[in-house]
C-alpha angles and dihedrals in degrees: 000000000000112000118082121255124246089272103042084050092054090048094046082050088049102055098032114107106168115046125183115215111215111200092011111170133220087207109098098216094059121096101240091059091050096043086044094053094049091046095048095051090050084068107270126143096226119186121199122235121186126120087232111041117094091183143008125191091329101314127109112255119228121210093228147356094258095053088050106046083044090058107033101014151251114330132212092224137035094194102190124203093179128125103264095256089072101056106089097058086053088051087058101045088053097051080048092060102038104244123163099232145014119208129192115202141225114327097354119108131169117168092192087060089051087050091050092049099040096049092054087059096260125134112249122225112176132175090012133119117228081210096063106034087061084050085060093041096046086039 
């Protein structure tokens, strides 16, 4: 199976330092923006990416994975808030890119994506939130 199990994704959350943030949303009520900020003030370096987002939360956006690991690097995690569909085109991006993890957040599940990732040598995390996963790991 390819997703990791509940000890190998808090390691993964554990380790990672530099986290994209697919779908990420300037609006302050959406999910993405809260989970980014957390995680950013937990000490992660979280890059936006969104076609059309210019900013978010102070970062510059970026219009896809590949234009933002060209320009600021390579990232541990790939945490996705897109409708399922999507998700196999982001697996991809992220083998692509080489990223550690993608991780498909909250209510969203594509078993396709978690092939492709899987296959390109990536962990799996599906149907979980970045946010409370730290809360279990800081307690």
């Amino acid at each position: 199976m390819p997703v990791l199990d509940d000890a190998a994704m808090l390691d993964v959350l554990r380790r990672a330092r530099r986290i994209a943030v697919i779908g990420a949303s300037s609006k302050p009520y959406r999910a993405s923006n809260g989970v980014m900020r957390t995680l950013m003030r937990a000490g992660y370096d979280c890059v936006p990416v969104h076609p059309n987002e210019p900013m978010v939360n102070g970062i510059r956006a970026f219009p896809t994975l590949d234009a933002a690991v060209a320009e600021t690097g390579p990232f541990d995690i790939v945490d996705v808030f897109r409708r399922a569909e999507f998700c196999p085109e982001h697996a991809h991006e992220a083998v692509r890119t080489g990223a550690g993890c993608l991780w498909l957040q909250l209510g969203i599940v594509s078993w396709e994506a978690a092939e492709v990732a899987h296959a390109g040598g990536l962990g799996v995390v599906m149907d979980r939130c970045t946010q409370i996963e730290l809360g279990r790991i800081r307690g």
